[in-house]
ChimeraX commands (.cxc) that place a marker at each C-alpha (Angstrom):
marker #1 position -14.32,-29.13,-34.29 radius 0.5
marker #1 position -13.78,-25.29,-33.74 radius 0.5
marker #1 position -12.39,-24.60,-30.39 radius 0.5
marker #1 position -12.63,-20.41,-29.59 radius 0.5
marker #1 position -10.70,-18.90,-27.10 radius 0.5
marker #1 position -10.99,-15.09,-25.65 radius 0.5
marker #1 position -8.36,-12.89,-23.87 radius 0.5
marker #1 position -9.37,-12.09,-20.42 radius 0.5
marker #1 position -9.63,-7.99,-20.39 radius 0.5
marker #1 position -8.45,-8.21,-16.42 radius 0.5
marker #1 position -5.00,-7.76,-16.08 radius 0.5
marker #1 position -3.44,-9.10,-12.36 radius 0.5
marker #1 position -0.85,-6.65,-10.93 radius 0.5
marker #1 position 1.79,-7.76,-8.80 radius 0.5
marker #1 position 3.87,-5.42,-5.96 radius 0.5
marker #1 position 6.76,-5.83,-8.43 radius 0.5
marker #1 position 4.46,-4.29,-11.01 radius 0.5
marker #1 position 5.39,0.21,-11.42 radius 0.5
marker #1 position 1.50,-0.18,-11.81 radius 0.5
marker #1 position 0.80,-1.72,-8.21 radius 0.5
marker #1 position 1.42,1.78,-6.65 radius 0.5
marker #1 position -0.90,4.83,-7.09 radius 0.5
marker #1 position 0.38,8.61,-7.15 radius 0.5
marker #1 position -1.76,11.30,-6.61 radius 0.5
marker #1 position 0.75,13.79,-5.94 radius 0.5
marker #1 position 0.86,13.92,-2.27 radius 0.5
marker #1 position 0.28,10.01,-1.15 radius 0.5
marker #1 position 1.80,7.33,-2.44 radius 0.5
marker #1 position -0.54,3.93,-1.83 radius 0.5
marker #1 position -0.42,0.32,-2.72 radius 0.5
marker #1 position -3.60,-0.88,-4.93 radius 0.5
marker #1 position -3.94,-3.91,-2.55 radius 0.5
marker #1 position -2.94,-5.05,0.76 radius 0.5
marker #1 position -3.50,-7.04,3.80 radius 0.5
marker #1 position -5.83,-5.70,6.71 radius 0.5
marker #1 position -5.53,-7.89,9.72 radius 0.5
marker #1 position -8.38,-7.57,12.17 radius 0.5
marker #1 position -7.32,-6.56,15.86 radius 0.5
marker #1 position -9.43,-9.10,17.46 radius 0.5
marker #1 position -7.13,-11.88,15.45 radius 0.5
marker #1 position -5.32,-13.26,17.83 radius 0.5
marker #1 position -1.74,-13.15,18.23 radius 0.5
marker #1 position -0.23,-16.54,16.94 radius 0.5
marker #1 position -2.63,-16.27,13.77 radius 0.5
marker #1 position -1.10,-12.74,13.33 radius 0.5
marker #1 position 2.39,-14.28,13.47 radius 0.5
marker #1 position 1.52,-17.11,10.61 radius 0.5
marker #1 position 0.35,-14.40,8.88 radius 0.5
marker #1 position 4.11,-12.35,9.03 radius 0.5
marker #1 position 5.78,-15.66,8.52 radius 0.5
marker #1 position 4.48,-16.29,5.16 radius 0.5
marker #1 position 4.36,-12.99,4.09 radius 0.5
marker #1 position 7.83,-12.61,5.02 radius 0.5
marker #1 position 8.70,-16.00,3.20 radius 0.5
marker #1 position 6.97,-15.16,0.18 radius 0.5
marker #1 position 4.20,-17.46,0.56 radius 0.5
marker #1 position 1.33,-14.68,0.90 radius 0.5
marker #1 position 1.34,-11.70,-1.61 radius 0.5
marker #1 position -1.13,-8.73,-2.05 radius 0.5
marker #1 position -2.16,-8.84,-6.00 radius 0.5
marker #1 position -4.25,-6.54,-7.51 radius 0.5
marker #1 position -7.24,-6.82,-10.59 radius 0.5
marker #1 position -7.12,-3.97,-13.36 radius 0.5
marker #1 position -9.30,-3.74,-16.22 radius 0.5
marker #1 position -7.07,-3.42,-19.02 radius 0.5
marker #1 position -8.64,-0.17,-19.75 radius 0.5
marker #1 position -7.27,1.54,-16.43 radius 0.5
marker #1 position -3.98,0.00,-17.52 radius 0.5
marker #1 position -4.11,2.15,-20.99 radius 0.5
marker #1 position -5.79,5.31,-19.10 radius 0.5
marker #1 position -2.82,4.87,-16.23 radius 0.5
marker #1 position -0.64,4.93,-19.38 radius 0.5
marker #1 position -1.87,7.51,-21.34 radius 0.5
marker #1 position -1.52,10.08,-17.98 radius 0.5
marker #1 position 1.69,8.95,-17.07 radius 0.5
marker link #1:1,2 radius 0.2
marker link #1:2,3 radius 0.2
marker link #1:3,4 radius 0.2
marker link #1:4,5 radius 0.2
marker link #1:5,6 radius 0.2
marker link #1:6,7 radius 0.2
marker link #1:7,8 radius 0.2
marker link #1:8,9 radius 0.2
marker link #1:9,10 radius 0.2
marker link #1:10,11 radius 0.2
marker link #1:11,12 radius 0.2
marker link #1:12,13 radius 0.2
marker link #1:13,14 radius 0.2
marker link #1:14,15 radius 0.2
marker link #1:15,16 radius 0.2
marker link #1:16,17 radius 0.2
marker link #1:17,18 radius 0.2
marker link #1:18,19 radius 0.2
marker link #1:19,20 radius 0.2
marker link #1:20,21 radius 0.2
marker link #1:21,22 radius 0.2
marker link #1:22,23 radius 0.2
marker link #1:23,24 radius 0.2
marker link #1:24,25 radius 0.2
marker link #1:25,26 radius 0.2
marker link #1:26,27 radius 0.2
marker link #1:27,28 radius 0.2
marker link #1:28,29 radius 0.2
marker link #1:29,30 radius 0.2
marker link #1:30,31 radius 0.2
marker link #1:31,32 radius 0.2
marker link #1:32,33 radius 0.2
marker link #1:33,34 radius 0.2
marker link #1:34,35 radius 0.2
marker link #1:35,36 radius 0.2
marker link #1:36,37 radius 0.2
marker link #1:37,38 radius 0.2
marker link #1:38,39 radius 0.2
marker link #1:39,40 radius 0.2
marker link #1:40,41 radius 0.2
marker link #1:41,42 radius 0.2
marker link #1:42,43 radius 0.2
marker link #1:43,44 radius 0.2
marker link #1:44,45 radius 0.2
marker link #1:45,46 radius 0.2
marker link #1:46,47 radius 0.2
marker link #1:47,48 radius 0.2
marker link #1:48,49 radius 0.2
marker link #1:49,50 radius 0.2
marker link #1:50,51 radius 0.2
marker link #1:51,52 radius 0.2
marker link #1:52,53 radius 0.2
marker link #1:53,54 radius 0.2
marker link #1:54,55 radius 0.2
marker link #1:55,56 radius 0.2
marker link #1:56,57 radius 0.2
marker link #1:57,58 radius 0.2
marker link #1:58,59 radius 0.2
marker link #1:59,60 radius 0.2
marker link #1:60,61 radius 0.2
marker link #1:61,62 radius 0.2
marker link #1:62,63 radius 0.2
marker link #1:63,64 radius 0.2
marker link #1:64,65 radius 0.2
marker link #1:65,66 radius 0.2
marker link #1:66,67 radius 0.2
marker link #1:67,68 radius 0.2
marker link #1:68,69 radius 0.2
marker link #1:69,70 radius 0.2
marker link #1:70,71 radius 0.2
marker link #1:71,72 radius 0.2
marker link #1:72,73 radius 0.2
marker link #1:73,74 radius 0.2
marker link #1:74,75 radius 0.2
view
């Protein structure tokens, strides 16, 4: 029995990540975020803070590995 495995080429990037932040010389931004709508009411909004600010929500981010080598290469 052969088993075959394959290396995922998408890389996840967390906000402790240096690549999790883009620079374009003038703006600093994050590659992912949360965008809460402003018809969501109030005491979902503050569920929402809660776990973010306990940790339990986090923005992650999908590269292609190849954007990780480019990022690299132009750093």
């Amino acid at each position: 029995m052969n088993i075959e495995t394959s290396k995922s080429n998408i890389r996840a990037v967390k906000t402790s990540d240096s690549l999790f932040t883009i620079h374009d010389g003038f703006v600093i931004a994050n590659r992912a975020g949360f965008e809460i709508s402003s018809s969501c009411p109030y005491s979902y909004r503050q569920i929402i803070q809660e776990c973010i600010n306990n940790g339990w929500l986090k923005p992650v981010a999908f590269m292609h590995e190849r954007e990780v080598v480019l990022n690299g290469l132009t750093q």
